[in-house]
C-alpha positions as CSV (number, residue, x, y, z in Angstrom):
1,X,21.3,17.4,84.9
2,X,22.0,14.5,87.7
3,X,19.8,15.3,91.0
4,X,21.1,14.2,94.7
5,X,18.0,14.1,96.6
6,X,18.8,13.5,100.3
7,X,15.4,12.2,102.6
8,X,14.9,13.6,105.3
9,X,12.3,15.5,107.8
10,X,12.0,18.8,107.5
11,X,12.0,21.0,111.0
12,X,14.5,22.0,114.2
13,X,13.1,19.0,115.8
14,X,14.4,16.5,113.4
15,X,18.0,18.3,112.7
16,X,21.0,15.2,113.6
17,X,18.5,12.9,113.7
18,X,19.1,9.4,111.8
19,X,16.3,9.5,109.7
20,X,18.0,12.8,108.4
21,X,21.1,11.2,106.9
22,X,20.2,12.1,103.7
23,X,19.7,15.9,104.6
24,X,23.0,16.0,106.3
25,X,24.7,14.5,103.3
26,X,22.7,16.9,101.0
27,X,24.0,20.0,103.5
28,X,27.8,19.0,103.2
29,X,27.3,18.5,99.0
30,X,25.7,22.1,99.0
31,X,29.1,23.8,101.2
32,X,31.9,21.7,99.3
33,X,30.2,22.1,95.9
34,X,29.1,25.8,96.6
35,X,25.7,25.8,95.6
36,X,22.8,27.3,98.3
37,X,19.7,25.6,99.2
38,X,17.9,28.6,98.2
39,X,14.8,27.4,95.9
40,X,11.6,26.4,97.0
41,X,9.3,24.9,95.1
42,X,7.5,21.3,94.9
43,X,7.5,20.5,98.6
44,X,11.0,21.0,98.6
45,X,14.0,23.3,98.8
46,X,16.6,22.6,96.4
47,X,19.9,24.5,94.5
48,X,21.6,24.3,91.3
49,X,25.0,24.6,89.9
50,X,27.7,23.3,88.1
51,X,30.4,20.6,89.2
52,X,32.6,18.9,87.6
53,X,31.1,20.0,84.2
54,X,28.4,18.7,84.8
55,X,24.7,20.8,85.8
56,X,23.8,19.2,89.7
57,X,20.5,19.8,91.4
58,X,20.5,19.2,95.3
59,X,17.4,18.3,96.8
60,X,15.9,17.5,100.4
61,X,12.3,17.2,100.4
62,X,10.0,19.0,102.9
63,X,7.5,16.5,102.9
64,X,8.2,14.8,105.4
65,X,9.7,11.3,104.7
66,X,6.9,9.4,104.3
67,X,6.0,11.5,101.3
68,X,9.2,12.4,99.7
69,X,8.4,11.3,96.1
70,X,5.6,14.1,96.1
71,X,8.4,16.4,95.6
72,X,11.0,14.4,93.9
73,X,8.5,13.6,91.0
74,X,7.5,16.9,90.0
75,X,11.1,18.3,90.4
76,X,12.1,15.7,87.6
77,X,9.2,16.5,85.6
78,X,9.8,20.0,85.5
79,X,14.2,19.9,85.2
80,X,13.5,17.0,82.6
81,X,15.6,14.9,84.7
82,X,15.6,10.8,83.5
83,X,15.5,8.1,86.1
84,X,19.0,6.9,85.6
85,X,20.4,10.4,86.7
86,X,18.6,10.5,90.3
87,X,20.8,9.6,92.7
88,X,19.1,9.1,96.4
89,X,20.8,9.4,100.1
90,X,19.3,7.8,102.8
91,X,19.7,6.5,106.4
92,X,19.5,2.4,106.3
93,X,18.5,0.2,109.7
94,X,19.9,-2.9,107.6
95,X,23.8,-1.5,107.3
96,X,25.6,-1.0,110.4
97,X,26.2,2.6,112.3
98,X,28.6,4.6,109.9
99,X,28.5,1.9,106.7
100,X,27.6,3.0,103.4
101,X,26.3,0.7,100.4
102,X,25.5,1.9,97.0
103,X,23.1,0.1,94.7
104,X,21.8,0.6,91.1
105,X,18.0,-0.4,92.3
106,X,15.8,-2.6,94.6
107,X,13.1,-2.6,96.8
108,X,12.0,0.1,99.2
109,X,13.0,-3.0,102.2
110,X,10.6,-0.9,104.4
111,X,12.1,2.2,103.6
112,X,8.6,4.5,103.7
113,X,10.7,7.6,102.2
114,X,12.0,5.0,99.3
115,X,8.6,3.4,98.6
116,X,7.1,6.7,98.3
117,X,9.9,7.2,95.7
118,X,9.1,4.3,94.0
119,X,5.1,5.1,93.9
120,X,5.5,8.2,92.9
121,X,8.5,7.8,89.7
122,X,7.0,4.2,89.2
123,X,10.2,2.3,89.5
124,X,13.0,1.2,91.4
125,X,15.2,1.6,89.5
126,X,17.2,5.0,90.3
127,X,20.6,5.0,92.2
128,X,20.9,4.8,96.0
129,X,23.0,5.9,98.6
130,X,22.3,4.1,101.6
131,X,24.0,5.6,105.1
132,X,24.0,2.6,107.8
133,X,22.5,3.7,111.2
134,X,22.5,0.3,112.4
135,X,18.6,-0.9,114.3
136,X,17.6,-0.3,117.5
137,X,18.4,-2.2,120.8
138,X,16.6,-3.2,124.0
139,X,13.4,-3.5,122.6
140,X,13.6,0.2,121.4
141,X,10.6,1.2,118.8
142,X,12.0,1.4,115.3
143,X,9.9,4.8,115.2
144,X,11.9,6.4,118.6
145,X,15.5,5.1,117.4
146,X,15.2,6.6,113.6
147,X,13.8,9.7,115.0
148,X,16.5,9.9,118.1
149,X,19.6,11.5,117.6
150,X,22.9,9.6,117.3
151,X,24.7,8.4,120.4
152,X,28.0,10.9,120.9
153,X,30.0,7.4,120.4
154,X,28.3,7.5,116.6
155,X,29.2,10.7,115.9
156,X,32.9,9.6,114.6
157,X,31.2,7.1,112.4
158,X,28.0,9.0,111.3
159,X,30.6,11.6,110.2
160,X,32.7,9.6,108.2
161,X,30.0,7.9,106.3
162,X,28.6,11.2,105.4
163,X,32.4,12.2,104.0
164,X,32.3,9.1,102.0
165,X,29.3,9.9,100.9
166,X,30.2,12.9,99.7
167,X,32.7,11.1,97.9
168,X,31.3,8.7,96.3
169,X,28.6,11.7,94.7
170,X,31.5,13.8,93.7
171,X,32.5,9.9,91.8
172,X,29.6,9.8,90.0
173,X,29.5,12.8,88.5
174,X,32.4,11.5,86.1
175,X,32.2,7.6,86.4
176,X,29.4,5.4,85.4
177,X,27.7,4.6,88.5
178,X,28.0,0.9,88.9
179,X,32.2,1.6,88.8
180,X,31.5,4.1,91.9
181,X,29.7,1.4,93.2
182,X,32.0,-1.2,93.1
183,X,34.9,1.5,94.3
184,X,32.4,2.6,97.3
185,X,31.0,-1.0,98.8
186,X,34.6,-2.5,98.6
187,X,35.4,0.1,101.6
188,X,35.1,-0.7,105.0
C-alpha cells in the first residue's frame, strides 16, 4: 500500500488557505482517483482504493498541523505501511507561489507539520511533495500569511501546482520515485 498524506488544518476556517496545500492536493487525488474521504480513525480521515494496480491510502490529518505525525504514525502502524511508501504533500515558504519540488528526504526546514512527521516515524527519510507558496511581504507574520488565503492573482498558479501535483502522485505509483523526481523538479 503507498499512503499520500496531504497536511493541513482541519476546519471551515482554514479551507484555501496556504497552509492547506496538502489537503487541497489530497481532495483532487480523492475525485480523479475515485476514492471518498470517508474513514475516520487516528486523528484523521482518510480512504482507500486501488489505482493503477496498486492499493492507495489518502490521508489529511485532523490534528492540526503542528501535530500531524500523531495521526500519520498510527495509520502506518495499523496498514503496515513502510517508510519508503509514504509520500507527503505540503505547502513550502522556501519555493515560489505555484512551484513544486520533490525530494526523497531532509530536514523539517521549519516545517512544524514535517518535524512532527519526523518525531513521530523517527526519520526523514519518507518522500515529499513540496507546493511553493512563496513567504510573506511587508513585514507580514509568517503565522498570518500561511494561515491567509491566496491572493486571486495566485489562484492560476496555486491551481496548477496542485494539477502537477496530482501528477506527479499518479507517477509514482508506477515509477521509482527519484525518476518522478527528476521528471517533476526539471518543470518550470
Amino acid at each position: 500500500m503507498i499512503a499520500f498524506v496531504g497536511l493541513g488544518n482541519p476546519g471551515k476556517e482554514y479551507e484555501k488557505t496556504r497552509h492547506n496545500v496538502g489537503f487541497m492536493t489530497i481532495d483532487e487525488l480523492s475525485k480523479k482517483w475515485d476514492i471518498p474521504l470517508n474513514q475516520s480513525k487516528f486523528h484523521g480521515q482518510f480512504g482507500t482504493g486501488f489505482v493503477s494496480g496498486q492499493k492507495v491510502l489518502l490521508v489529511k490529518p485532523l490534528t492540526y498541523m503542528n501535530l500531524s505525525g500523531e495521526c500519520v504514525r498510527p495509520l502506518m502502524d495499523y496498514y503496515d505501511i513502510p517508510l519508503e511508501h509514504l509520500k507527503v504533500i505540503y505547502d513550502d515558504l522556501d519555493l515560489p507561489t505555484g512551484r513544486i519540488r520533490l525530494r526523497t528526504k531532509g530536514s523539517a526546514g521549519g516545517h512544524n507539520g514535517i518535524k512532527s512527521l519526523i518525531q513521530h516515524l523517527g526519520s526523514p527519510e519518507f518522500d515529499r511533495f513540496r507546493i511553493g507558496i512563496g513567504r510573506p511581504q511587508n513585514g507580514m507574520k509568517v503565522v498570518d500569511y500561511v494561515l491567509g488565503r491566496f491572493l486571486e492573482e495566485e489562484q492560476p498558479d496555486i491551481a496548477s501546482a496542485i494539477q502537477s501535483s496530482v501528477e506527479a502522485c499518479e507517477a509514482a505509483l508506477t515509477k521509482p520515485f527519484l525518476e518522478v523526481m527528476n521528471d517533476f523538479n526539471k518543470k518550470v
